[in-house]
N, C-alpha and C positions, 0 to 999 in steps of 0.2 A: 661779558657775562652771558650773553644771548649764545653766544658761537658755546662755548665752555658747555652750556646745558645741551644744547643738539649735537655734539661732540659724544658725550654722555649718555643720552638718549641713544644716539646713533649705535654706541659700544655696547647698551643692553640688551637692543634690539638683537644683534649680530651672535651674542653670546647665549640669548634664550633660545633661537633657533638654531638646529643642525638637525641631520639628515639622516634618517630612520637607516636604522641597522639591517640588514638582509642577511638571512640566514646561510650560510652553505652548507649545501651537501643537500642531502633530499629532507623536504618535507613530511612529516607523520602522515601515515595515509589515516584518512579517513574510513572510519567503520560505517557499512550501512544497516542501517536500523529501519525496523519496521515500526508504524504510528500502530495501534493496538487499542479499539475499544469494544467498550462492550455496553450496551444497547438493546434498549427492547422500548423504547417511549416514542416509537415514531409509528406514521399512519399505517396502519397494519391492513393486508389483501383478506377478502372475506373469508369464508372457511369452506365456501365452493372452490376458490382457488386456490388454496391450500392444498386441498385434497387432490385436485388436479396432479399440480406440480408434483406430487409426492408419489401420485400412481403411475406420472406419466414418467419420472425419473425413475420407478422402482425401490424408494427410497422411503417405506414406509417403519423397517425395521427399526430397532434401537442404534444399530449397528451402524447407520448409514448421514450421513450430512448433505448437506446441498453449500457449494459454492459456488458463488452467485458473483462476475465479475460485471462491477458498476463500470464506473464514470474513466472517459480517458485511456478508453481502450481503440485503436485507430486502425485496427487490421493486422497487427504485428501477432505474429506465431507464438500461440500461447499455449506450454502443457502443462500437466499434471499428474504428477508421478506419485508413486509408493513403491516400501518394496516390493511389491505381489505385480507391478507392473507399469504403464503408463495407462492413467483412469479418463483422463482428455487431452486431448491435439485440437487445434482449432486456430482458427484467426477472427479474433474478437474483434466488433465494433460497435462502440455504445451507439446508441439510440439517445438522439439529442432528446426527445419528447420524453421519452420515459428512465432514461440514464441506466439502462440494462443492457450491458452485451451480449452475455450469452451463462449459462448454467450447469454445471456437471456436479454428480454424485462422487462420493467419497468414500470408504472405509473408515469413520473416525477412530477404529481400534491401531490405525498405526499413521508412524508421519510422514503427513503429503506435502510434498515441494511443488512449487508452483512457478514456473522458468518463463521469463519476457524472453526469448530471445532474440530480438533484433533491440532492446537498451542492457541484456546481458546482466540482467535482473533478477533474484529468487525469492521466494520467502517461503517459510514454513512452517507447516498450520501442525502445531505440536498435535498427536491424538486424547493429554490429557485435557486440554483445551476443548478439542474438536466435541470429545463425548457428553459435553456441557451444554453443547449448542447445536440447534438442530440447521440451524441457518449463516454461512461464514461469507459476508460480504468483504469482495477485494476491489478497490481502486485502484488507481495508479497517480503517483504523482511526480508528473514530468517535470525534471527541473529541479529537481529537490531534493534535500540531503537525506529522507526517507523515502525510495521509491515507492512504497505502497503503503494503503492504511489498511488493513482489515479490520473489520468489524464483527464482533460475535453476537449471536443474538437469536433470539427463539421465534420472533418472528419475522413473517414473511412478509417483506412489500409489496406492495403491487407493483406485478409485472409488465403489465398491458398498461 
């Protein structure tokens, strides 16, 4: 009776497990998507530096954005383009202390693409977006099914 049940036992075991299917042929690529928020509840820079940045970018008009590239930037060649031209080239590197790479103006009346090229990365900052917001914070996020977060937002952190 003992053997009969471990018999049994043993036959259920055998037949609940078998061995995952593997697809052929190619896998769905994956789409990359950008993380997208929008923000204005976080510690804001005074209205001295405000103005700074604004005078020192040229960037006082209605017409004009500041993107602002945070955290996770490691020196890898970064532009930003429209069609009237490329608006920055650069090799960003955050600043562990204050999580700012580096900063360029925009034309928000049209859209600007924004190229990692050494992880072969874009995103792009629509211009009806852009003329919403005077401030477009970009991240990077290595390793991740969204390379980048942008965030939108009217104000400005502190940079220093």
């Amino acid at each position: 009776m003992k053997k009969l049940l471990f018999i049994i036992g043993i036959a259920m075991l055998l037949v609940m497990c078998k061995s995952s299917k593997t697809a052929a042929g190619s896998a769905p690529v994956a789409e990359e998507k950008t993380k997208v928020q929008y923000k204005d509840d976080f510690r804001a820079a005074s209205a001295r530096e405000k103005a700074k940045v604004l005078k020192e970018l040229k960037a006082s008009a209605a017409k004009y954005s500041i993107v602002v590239f945070t955290q996770n930037f490691k020196g890898e060649k970064i532009t930003a383009a429209n069609t009237n031209g490329q608006l920055y080239s650069g090799y960003a590197i955050s600043n562990l202390k204050t999580g700012i790479a580096d900063k360029a103006r925009i034309d928000n009346t049209l859209d600007t693409t924004v190229y990692d090229k050494s992880d072969d990365h874009e995103v792009v900052i629509e211009a009806k977006e852009a003329q919403k917001h005077k401030f477009i914070y970009i991240m990077k996020n290595p390793g991740s099914k969204t390379p980048f977060t942008v965030t939108y937002s009217n104000t400005l952190r502190p940079l220093e």
